[in-house]
C-alpha angles and dihedrals in degrees: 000000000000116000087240094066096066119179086267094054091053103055098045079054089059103039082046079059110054093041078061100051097045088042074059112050091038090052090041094055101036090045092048088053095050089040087064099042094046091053088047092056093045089051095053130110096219107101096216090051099048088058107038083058096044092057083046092054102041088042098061101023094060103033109085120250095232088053089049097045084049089055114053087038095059127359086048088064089049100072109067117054116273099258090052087044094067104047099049101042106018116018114041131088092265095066097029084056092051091047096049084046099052097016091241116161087204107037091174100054089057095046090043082054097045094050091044087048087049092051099040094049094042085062096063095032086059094067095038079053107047087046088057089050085052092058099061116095121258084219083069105049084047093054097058090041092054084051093057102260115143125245078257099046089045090052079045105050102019112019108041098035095046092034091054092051091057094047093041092100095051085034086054090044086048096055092045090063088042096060084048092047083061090085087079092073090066084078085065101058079262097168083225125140098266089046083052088049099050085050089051089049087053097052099041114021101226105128088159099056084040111056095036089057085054094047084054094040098053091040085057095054087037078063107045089047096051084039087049098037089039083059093048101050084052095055092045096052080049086060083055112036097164088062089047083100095067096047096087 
């Protein structure tokens, strides 16, 4: 073990870690609810709701995600008056709760950069998403309806679930970037790996050591999510064998 990587080291490595891949699974699974949601409301046929999803879309899609974690961290607080701002984001039960449970000295950054990563992400997953709902057949959709299914039950039982398995591969490629994307919370005080990393580089001074850990370290967690969400769009393409044919 090199003389860099204490024991001390070590184990802020592994806590960083594990803020990241919480930050991870939290954002992944928020993003990928509002994705939906948001391709349902571009596909329908409701006017208000076309549009209301497509301002949502083109809003958080095309806003960076640096600009929107900076944002909630620290624009949102100001604008209420500093008494009001600590006890709603920093001082109430809500937050000290948070903080006995993860051990973050900041609960509300974290939760200002989750919830810009979650936006941010469900912008572009809309659009993976809606593409996915446009794959699947009409024929489909027809079928459930003759058999007196509702326009709900049909979206339910034939659009998103078919429309999901065509888009997993883009939807897997999409959550990979966003656990990448969780470095940027490292701009918030966000106790992630790469914030870990940058306080490792200011006490010691080994950039080098130290950024190539964190390429190793983010490649590692790159593989176990193709290798887990590999897994995952296999076993989703099992649940539906007569569409095997168009998995490719």
């Amino acid at each position: 073990m090199p003389d860099w990587l204490t024991p001390e080291v070590r184990e802020q490595l592994v806590d960083g870690v594990l803020v990241t891949v919480w930050l991870t699974l939290l954002t992944s699974l928020g993003s990928l609810v509002l994705g939906v949601l948001a391709a349902l409301g571009r596909s329908s046929p409701t006017r208000w709701k076309r549009r209301l999803a497509g301002m949502f879309v083109e809003t958080f899609r095309n806003i960076p995600a640096l600009i929107l974690i900076i944002f909630f961290a620290f624009a949102v607080p100001n604008v209420v008056s500093p008494e009001r701002r600590k006890a709603l984001f920093f001082d109430n039960e809500i937050v000290d709760g948070i903080s006995s449970i993860t051990g973050l000295p900041l609960p509300y950054y974290a939760i200002a950069a989750g919830f810009a990563l979650t936006l941010n992400t469900a912008g572009h997953m809309a659009e993976i998403v809606r593409s996915g709902f446009g794959s699947v057949p009409a024929s489909r959709v027809d079928a459930a309806r003759s058999l007196g299914a509702s326009h709900g039950a049909a979206l339910r039982t034939v659009v998103i679930p078919h429309g999901i398995r065509v888009a997993f591969p883009a939807i897997s490629n999409r959550l990979i970037h966003n656990m990448k994307n969780t470095s940027l919370a490292s701009f918030v005080a966000v106790p992630e790996l790469f914030q870990v990393i940058q306080g490792s580089i200011t006490r010691t001074f080994r950039a080098t050591e130290f950024l190539f850990l964190a390429a190793l370290l983010y490649l590692s967690l790159s593989s176990v999510m193709t290798v887990g969400l590999s897994g995952l769009g296999r076993w989703l393409w099992r649940k539906q064998p007569e569409l095997g044919g168009h998995h490719g």
